[in-house]
C-alpha positions as CSV (number, residue, x, y, z in Angstrom):
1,X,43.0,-38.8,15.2
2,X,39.6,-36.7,16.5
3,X,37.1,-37.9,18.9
4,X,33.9,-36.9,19.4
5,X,33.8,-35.4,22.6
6,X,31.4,-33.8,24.9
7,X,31.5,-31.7,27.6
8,X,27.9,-31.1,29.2
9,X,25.3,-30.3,32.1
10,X,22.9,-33.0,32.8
11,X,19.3,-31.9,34.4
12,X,20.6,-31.5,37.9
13,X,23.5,-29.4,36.8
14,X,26.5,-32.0,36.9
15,X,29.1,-31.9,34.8
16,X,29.0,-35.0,32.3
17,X,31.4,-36.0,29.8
18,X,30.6,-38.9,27.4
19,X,33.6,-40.1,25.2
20,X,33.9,-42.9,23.1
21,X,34.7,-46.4,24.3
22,X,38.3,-46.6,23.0
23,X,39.2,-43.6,24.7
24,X,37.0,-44.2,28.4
25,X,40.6,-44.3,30.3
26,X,41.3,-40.5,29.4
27,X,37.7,-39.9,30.8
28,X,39.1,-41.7,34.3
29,X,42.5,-39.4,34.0
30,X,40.9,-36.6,33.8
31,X,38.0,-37.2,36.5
32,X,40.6,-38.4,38.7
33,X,42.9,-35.4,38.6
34,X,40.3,-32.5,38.9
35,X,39.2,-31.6,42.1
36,X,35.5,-30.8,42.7
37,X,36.7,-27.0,43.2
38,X,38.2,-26.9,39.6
39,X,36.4,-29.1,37.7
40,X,34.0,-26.9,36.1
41,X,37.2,-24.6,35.1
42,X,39.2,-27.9,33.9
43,X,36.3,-29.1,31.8
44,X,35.6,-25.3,30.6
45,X,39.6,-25.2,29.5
46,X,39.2,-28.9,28.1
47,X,36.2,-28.0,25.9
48,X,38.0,-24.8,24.6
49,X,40.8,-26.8,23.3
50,X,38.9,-29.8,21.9
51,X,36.7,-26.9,19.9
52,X,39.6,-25.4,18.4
């Protein structure tokens, strides 16, 4: 199964991630284990596998 995910920068330069509604809990996971320090890295990393 493929989601449409997306991995983004919003106007003030935060990292945003919209997923769809059946899969919002993954969104929380992953928020919840990525520290501020890593999270541009960890979304970077997530976005590479998603595209490929």
């Amino acid at each position: 199964m493929k989601y449409n995910v997306q991995i983004y920068e919003d106007k003030q330069g935060m990292l945003m991630i919209n997923v769809p509604d059946e899969i919002f809990l993954v969104l929380d996971l992953l928020l919840g284990d990525l520290r501020e320090d890593g999270l541009k890295l960890g979304l970077n990393l997530i976005d590479k596998v998603l595209s490929k």
